[in-house]
C-alpha positions as YAML, in Angstrom:
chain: A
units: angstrom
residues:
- id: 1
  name: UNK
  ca: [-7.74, -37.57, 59.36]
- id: 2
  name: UNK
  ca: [-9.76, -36.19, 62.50]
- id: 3
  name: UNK
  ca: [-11.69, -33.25, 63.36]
- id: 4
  name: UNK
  ca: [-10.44, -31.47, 66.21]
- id: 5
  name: UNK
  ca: [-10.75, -28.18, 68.41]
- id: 6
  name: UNK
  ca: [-8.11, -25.79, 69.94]
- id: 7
  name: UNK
  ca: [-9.26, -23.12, 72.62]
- id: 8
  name: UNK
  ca: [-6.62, -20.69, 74.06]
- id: 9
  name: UNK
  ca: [-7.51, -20.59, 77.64]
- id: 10
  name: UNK
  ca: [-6.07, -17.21, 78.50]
- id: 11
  name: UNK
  ca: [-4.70, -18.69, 81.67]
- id: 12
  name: UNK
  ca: [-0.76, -19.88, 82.61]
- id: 13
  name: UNK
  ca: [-2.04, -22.87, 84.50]
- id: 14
  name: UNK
  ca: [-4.65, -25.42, 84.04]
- id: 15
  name: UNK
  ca: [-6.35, -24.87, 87.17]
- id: 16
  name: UNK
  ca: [-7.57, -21.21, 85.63]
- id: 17
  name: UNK
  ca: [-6.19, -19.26, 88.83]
- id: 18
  name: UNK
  ca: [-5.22, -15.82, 88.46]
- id: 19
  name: UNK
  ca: [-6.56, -13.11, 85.26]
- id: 20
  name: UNK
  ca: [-7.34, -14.50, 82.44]
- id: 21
  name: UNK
  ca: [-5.95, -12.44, 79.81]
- id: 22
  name: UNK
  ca: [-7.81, -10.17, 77.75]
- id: 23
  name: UNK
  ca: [-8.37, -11.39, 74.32]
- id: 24
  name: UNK
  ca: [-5.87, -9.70, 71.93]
- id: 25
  name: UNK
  ca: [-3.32, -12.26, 74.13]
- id: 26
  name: UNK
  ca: [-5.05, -15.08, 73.11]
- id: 27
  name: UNK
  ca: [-5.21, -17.26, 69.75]
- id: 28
  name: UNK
  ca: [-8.41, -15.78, 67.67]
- id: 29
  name: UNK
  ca: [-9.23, -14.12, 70.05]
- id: 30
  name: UNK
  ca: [-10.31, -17.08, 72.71]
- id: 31
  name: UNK
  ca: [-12.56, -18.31, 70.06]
- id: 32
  name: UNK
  ca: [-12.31, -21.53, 69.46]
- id: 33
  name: UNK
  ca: [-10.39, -22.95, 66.07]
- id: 34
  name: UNK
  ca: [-12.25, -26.03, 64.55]
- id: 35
  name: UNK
  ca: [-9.49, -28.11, 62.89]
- id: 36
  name: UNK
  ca: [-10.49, -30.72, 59.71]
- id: 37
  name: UNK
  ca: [-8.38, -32.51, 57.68]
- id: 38
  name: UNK
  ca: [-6.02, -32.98, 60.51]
- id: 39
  name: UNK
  ca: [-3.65, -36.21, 61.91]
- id: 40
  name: UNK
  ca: [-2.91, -35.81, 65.26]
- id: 41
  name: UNK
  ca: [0.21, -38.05, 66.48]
- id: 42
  name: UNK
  ca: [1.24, -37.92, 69.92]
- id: 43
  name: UNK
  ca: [4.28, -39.72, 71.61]
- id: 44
  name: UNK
  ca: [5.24, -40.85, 75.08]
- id: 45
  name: UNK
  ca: [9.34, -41.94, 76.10]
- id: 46
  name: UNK
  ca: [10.80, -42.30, 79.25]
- id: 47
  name: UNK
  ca: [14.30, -40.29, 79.76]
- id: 48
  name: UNK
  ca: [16.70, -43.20, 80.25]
- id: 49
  name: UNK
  ca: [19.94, -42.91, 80.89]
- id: 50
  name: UNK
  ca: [20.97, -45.92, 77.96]
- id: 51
  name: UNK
  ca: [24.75, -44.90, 78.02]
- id: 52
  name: UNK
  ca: [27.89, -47.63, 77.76]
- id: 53
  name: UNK
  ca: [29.92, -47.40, 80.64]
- id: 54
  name: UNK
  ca: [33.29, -47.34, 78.69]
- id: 55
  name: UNK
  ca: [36.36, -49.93, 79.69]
- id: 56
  name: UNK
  ca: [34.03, -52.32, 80.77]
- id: 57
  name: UNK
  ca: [32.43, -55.81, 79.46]
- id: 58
  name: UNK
  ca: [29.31, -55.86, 81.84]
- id: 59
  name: UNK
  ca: [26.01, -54.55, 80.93]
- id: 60
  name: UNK
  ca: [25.78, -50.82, 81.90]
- id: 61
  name: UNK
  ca: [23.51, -49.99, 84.58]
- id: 62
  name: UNK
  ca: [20.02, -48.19, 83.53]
- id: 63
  name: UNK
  ca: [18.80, -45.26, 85.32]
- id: 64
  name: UNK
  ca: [15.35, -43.33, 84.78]
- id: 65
  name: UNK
  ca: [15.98, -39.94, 84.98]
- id: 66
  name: UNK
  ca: [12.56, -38.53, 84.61]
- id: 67
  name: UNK
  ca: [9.46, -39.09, 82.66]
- id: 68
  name: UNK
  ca: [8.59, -36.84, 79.92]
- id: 69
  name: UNK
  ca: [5.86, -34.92, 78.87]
- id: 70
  name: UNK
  ca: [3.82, -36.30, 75.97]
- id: 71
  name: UNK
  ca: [5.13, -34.65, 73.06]
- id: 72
  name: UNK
  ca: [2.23, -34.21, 69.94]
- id: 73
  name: UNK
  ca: [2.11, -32.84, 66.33]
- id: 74
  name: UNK
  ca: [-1.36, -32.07, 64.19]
- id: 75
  name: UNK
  ca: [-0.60, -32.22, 60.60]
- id: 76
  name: UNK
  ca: [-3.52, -29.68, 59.23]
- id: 77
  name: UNK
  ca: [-3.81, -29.85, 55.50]
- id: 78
  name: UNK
  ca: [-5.80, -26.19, 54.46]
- id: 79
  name: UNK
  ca: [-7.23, -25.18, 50.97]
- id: 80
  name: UNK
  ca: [-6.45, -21.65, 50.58]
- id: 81
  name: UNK
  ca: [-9.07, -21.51, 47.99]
- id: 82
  name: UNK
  ca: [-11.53, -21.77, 50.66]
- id: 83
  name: UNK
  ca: [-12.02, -18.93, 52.85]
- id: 84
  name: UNK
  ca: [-12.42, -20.52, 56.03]
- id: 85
  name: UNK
  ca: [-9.14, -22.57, 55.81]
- id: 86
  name: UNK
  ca: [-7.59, -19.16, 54.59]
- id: 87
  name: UNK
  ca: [-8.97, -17.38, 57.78]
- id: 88
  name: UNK
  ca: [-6.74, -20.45, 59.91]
- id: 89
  name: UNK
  ca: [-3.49, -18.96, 59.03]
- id: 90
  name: UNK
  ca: [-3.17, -16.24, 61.32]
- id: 91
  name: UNK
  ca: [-4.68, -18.25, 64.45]
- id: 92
  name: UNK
  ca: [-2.70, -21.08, 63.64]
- id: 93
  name: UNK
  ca: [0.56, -18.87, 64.06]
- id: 94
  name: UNK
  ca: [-0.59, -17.49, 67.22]
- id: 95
  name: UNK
  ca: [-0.64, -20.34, 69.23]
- id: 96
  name: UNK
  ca: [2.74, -20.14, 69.17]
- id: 97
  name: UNK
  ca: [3.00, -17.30, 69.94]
- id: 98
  name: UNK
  ca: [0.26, -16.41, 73.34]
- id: 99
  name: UNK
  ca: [1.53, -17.56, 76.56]
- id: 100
  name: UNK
  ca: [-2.04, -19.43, 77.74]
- id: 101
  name: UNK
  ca: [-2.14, -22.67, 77.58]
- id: 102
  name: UNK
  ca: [-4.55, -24.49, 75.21]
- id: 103
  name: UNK
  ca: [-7.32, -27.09, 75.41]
- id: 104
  name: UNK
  ca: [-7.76, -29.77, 72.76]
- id: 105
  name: UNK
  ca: [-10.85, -31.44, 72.18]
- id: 106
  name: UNK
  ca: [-12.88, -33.22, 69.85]
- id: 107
  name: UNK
  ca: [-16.15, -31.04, 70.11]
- id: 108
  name: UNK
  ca: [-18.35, -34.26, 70.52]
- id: 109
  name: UNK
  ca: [-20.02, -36.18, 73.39]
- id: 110
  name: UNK
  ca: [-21.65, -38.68, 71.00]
- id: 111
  name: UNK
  ca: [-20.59, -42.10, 70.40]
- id: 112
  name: UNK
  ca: [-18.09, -41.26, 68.03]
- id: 113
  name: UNK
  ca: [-15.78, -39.34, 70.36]
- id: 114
  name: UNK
  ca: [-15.32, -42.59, 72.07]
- id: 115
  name: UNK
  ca: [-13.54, -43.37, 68.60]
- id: 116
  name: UNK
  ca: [-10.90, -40.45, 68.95]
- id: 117
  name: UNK
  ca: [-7.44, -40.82, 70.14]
- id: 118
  name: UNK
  ca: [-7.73, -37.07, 72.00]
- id: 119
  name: UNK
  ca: [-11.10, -38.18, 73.56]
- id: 120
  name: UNK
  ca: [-8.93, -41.56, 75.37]
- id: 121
  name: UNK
  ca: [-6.15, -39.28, 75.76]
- id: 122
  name: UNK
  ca: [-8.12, -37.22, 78.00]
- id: 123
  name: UNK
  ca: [-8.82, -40.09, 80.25]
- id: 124
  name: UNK
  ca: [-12.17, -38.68, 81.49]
- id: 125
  name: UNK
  ca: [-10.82, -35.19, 82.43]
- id: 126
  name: UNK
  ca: [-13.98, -33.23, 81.33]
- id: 127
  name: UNK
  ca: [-14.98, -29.49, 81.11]
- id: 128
  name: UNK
  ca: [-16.37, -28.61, 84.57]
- id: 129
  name: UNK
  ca: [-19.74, -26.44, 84.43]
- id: 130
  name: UNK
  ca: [-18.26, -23.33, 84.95]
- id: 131
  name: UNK
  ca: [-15.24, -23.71, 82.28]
- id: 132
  name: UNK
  ca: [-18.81, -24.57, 79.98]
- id: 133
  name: UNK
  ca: [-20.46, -21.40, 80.48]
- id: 134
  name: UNK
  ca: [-16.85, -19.05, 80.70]
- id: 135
  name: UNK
  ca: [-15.99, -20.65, 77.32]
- id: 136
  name: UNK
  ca: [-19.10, -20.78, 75.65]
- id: 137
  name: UNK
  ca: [-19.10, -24.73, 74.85]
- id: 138
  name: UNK
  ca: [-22.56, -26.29, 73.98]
- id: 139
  name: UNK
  ca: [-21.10, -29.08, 76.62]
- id: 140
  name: UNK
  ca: [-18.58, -30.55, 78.93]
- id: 141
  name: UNK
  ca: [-16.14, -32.33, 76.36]
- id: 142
  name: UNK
  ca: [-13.44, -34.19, 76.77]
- id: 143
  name: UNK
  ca: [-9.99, -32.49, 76.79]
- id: 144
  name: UNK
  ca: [-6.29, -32.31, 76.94]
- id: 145
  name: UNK
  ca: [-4.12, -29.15, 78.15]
- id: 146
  name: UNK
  ca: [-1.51, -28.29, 75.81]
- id: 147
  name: UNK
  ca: [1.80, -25.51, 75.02]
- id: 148
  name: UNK
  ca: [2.30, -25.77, 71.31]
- id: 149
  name: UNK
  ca: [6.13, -24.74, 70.63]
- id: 150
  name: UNK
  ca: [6.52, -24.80, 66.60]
- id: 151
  name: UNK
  ca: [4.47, -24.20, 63.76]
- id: 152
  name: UNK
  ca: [6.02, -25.10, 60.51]
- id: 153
  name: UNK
  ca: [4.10, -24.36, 57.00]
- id: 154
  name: UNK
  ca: [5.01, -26.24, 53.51]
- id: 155
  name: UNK
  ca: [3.67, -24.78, 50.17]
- id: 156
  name: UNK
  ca: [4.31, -27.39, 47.52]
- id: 157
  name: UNK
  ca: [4.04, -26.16, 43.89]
- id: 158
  name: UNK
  ca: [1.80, -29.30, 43.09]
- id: 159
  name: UNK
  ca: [-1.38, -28.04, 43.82]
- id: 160
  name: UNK
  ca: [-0.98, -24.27, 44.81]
- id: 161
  name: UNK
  ca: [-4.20, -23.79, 46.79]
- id: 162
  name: UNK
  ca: [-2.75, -26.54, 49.27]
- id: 163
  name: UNK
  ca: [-0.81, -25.80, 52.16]
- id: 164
  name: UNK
  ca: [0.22, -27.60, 55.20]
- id: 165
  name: UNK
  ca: [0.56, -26.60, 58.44]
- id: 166
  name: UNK
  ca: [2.59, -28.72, 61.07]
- id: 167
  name: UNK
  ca: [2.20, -27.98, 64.80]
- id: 168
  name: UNK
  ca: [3.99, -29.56, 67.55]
- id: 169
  name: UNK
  ca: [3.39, -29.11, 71.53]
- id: 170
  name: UNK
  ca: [3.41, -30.89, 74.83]
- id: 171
  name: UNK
  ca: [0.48, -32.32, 77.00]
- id: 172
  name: UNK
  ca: [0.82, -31.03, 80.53]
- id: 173
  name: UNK
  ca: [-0.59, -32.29, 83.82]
- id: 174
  name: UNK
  ca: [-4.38, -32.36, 83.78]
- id: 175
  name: UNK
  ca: [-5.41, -30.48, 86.51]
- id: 176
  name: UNK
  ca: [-9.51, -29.67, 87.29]
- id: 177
  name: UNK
  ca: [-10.17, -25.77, 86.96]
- id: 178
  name: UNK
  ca: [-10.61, -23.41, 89.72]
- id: 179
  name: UNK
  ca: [-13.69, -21.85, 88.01]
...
């Protein structure tokens, strides 16, 4: 399990042009969520076209179509008899819901974010100095932009203070900010 970060930008597009919006549109309020307990598990495909032409004996013809976004889930296992795993809940459910898109980061620059799938994921696309002071990070991390599309929760009656959430979401284009 890995310790991560999710920051709703406020913005539509990773470059930060435009308003940001104000922050009852954004997931706790643009503050950011520290995640623990958390597996993150992203996948990459290509959209092939893998279908048998029909009345034939040859080997059908393969065509890329496109290449799709990586798709992700975080697995985020809370203890609702802790109060700041019971303060996630709500924040968790609005990421779904606020149109920004999000950054995801693993709020190190020691050697142990070299050790972090979402640190090589991010492929050296840091926080520029002026995303560092508008956010209020302590420094220019390593991130990925995401959209996260589904939330689902599970409440199993073996231990009742344990709940899972499930969140799935794409990685879009890394693009360096405007501001």
């Amino acid at each position: 399990m890995v310790y991560l970060t999710i920051l709703d930008s406020g913005y539509l597009k990773p470059t930060n042009e435009g308003t940001q919006l104000t922050t009852g549109y954004r997931a706790n309020s643009g503050s950011a969520i520290t995640l623990r307990n958390t597996d993150f598990a992203p996948s990459s495909s290509c959209n092939l076209d893998d279908s048998p032409v029909l009345g034939s004996s040859d080997v059908s013809q393969v065509n890329v179509g496109s290449i799709e976004n990586m798709k992700f889930s975080l697995t985020i296992h809370l203890d609702l008899s802790v109060s700041a795993d019971q303060a996630l809940v709500y924040p968790l459910v609005q990421l779904t819901r606020t149109v920004g898109y999000k950054y995801l980061y693993y709020p190190s620059t020691g050697t142990d974010a070299a050790k972090q799938l979402v640190y090589s994921l991010a492929n050296n696309h840091v926080f520029t100095a002026g995303e560092v002071t508008a956010f209020s990070l302590s420094a220019a991390y390593r991130h990925i932009h995401v959209f996260f599309n589904n939330i689902q929760f599970k409440h199993s009656g073996i231990n009742k203070n344990i709940v899972v959430a499930t969140l799935t979401g794409i990685v879009t284009k890394s693009e360096t900010s405007s501001i």
